[in-house]
C-alpha atoms as an extended CHARMM CRD file, in Angstrom:
* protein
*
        97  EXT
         1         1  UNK       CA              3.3550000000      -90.9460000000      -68.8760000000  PROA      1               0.0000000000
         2         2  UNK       CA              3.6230000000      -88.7220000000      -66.0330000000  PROA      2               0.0000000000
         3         3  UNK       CA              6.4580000000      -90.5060000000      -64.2060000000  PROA      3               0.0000000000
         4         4  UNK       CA              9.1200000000      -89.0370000000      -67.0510000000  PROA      4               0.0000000000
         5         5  UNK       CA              9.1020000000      -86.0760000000      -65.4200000000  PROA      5               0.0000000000
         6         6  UNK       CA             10.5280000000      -85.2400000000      -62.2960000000  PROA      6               0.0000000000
         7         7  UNK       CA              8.9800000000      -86.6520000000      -59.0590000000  PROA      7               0.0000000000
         8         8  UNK       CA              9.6240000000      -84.8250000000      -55.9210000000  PROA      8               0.0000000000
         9         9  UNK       CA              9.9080000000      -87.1330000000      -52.8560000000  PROA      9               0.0000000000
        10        10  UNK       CA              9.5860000000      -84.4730000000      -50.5100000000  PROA      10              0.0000000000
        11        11  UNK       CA              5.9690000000      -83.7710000000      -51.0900000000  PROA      11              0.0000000000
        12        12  UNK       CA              4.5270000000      -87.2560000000      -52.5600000000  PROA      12              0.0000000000
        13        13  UNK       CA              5.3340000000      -90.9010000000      -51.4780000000  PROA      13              0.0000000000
        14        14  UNK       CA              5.3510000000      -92.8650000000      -54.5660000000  PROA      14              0.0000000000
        15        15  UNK       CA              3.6970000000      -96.7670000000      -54.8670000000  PROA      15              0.0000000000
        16        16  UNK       CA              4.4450000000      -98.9630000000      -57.8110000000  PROA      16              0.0000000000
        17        17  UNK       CA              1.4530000000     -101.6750000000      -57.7740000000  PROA      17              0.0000000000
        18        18  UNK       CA              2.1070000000     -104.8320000000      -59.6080000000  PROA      18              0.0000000000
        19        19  UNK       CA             -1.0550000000     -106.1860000000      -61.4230000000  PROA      19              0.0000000000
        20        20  UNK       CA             -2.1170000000     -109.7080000000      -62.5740000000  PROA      20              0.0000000000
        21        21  UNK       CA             -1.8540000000     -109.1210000000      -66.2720000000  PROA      21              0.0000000000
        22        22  UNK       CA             -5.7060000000     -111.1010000000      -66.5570000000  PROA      22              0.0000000000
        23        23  UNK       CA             -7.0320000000     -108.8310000000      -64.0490000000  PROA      23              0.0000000000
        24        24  UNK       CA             -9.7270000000     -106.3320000000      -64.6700000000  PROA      24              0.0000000000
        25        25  UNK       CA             -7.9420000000     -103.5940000000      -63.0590000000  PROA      25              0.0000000000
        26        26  UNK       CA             -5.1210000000     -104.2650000000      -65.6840000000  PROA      26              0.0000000000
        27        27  UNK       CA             -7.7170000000     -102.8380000000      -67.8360000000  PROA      27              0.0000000000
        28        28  UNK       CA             -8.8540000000     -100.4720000000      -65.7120000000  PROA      28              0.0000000000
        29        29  UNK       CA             -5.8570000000      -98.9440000000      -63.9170000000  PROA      29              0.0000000000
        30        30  UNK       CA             -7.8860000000      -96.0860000000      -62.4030000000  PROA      30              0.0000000000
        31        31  UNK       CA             -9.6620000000      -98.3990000000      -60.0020000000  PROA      31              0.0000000000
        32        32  UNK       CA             -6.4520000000      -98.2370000000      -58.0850000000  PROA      32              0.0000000000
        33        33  UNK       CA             -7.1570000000      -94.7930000000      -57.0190000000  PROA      33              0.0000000000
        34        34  UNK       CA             -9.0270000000      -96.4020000000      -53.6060000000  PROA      34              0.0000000000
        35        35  UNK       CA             -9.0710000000      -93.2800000000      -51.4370000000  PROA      35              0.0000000000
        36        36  UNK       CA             -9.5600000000      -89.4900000000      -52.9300000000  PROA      36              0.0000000000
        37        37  UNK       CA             -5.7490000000      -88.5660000000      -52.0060000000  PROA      37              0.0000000000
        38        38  UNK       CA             -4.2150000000      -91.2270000000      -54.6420000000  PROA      38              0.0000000000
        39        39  UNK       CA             -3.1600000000      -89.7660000000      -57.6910000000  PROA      39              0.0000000000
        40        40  UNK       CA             -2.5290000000      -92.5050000000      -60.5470000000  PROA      40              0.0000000000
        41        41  UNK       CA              0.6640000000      -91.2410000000      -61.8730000000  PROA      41              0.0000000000
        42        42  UNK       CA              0.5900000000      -93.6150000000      -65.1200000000  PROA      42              0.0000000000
        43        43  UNK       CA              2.1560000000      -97.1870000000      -65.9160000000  PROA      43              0.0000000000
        44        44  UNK       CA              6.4850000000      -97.8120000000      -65.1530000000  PROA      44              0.0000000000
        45        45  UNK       CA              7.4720000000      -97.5450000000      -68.5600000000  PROA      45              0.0000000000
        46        46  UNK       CA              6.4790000000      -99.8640000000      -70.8620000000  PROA      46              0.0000000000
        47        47  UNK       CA              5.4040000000     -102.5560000000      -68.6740000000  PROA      47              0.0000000000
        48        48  UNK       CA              1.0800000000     -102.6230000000      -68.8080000000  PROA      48              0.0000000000
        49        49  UNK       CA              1.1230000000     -104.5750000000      -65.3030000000  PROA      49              0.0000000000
        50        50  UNK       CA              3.0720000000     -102.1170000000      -63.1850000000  PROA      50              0.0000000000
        51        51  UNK       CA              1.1960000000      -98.7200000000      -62.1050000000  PROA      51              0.0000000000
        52        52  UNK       CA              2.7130000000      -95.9720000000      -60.1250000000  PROA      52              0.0000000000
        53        53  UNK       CA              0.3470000000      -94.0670000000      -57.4510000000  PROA      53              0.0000000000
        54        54  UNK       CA              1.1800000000      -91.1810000000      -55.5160000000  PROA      54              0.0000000000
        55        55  UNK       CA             -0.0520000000      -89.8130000000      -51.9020000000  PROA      55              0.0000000000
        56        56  UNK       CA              0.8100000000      -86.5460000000      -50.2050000000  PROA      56              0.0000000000
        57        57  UNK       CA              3.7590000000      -87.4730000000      -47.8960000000  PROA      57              0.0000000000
        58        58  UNK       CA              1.8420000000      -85.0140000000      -45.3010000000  PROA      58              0.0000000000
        59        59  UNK       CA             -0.9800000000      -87.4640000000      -44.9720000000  PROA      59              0.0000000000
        60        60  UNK       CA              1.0910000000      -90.6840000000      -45.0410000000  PROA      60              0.0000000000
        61        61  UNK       CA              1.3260000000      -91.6440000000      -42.0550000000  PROA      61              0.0000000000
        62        62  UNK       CA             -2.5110000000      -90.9580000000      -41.0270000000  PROA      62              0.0000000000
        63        63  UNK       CA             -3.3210000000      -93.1000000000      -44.3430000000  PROA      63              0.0000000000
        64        64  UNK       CA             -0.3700000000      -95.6060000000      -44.9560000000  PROA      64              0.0000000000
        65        65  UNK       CA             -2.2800000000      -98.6630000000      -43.5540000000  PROA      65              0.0000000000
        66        66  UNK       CA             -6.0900000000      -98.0650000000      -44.8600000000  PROA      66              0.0000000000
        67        67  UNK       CA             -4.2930000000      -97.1780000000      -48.4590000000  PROA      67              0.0000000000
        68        68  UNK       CA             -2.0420000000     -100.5660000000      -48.4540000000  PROA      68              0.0000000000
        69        69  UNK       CA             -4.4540000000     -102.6460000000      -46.9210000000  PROA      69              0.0000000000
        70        70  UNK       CA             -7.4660000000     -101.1070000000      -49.8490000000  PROA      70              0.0000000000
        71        71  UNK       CA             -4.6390000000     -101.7720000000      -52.7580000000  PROA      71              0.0000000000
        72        72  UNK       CA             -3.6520000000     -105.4440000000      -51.2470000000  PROA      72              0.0000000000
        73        73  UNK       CA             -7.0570000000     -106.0200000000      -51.1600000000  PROA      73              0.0000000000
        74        74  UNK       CA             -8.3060000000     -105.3630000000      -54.5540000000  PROA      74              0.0000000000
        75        75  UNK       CA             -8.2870000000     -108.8310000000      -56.8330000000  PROA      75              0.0000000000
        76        76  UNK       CA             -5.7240000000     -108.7820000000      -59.3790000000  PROA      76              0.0000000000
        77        77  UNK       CA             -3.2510000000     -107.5010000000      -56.6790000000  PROA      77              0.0000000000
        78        78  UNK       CA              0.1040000000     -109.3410000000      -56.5220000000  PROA      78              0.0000000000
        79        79  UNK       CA              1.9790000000     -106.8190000000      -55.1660000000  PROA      79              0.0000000000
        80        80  UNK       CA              2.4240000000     -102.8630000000      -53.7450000000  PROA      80              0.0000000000
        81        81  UNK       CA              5.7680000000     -101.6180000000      -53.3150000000  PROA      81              0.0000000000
        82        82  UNK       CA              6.7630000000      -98.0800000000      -51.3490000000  PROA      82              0.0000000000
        83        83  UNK       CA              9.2570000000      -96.5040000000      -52.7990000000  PROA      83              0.0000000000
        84        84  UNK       CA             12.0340000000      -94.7950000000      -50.8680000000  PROA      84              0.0000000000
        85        85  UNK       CA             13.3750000000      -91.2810000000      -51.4610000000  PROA      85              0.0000000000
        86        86  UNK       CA             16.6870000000      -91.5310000000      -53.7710000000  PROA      86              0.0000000000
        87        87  UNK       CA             19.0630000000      -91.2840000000      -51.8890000000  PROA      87              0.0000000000
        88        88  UNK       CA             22.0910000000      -88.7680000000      -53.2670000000  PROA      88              0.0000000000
        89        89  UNK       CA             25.4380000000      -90.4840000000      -54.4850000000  PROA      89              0.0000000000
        90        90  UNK       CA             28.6430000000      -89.3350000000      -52.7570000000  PROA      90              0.0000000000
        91        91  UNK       CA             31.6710000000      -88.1910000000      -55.5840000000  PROA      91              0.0000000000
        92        92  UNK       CA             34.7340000000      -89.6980000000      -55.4290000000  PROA      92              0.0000000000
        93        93  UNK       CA             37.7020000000      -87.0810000000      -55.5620000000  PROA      93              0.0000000000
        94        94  UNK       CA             39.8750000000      -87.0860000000      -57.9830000000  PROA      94              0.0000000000
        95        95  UNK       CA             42.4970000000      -88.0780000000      -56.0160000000  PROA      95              0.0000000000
        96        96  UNK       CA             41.5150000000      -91.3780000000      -55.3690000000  PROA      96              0.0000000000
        97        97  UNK       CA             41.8660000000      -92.6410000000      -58.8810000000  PROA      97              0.0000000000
């Protein structure tokens, strides 16, 4: 699956779309690519009813409602999720062991 490697935040906004495991676009996954800029990026690991869909971040905000409001829309939908940039964990010292 494509999501193993690494996924750079700065370029892409990532969606993880939750799927109705009876639905036909469980079988189908690549009918969640609803506008030309979506990029199916593969199923979250080994779960069949979780996809992961990437947009340019640079057309994001033009697109952000048509593309959620497309996904939401299609049947078998339960749920789209955008996923924030990690976010970098501060090191303790060693000092304050």
């Amino acid at each position: 699956m494509a999501t193993a490697l690494a996924q750079n935040h700065e370029e892409n906004v990532f969606l993880t779309v939750t799927l109705s495991p009876t639905s036909a676009v469980c079988e189908n996954p690549d009918a969640l690519a609803v506008h030309p800029l979506i990029r199916r990026l593969g199923r979250v690991g080994e779960l069949q009813d979780v996809q992961v869909l990437s947009v340019p971040r640079q057309d994001w905000p033009r697109l952000q409602g048509e593309v959620l409001d497309s996904l939401n829309a299609l049947p078998g939908v339960l749920r789209v999720d955008v996923q924030e940039k990690p976010k970098l964990r501060a090191k303790r010292g060693g000092d304050e062991l």
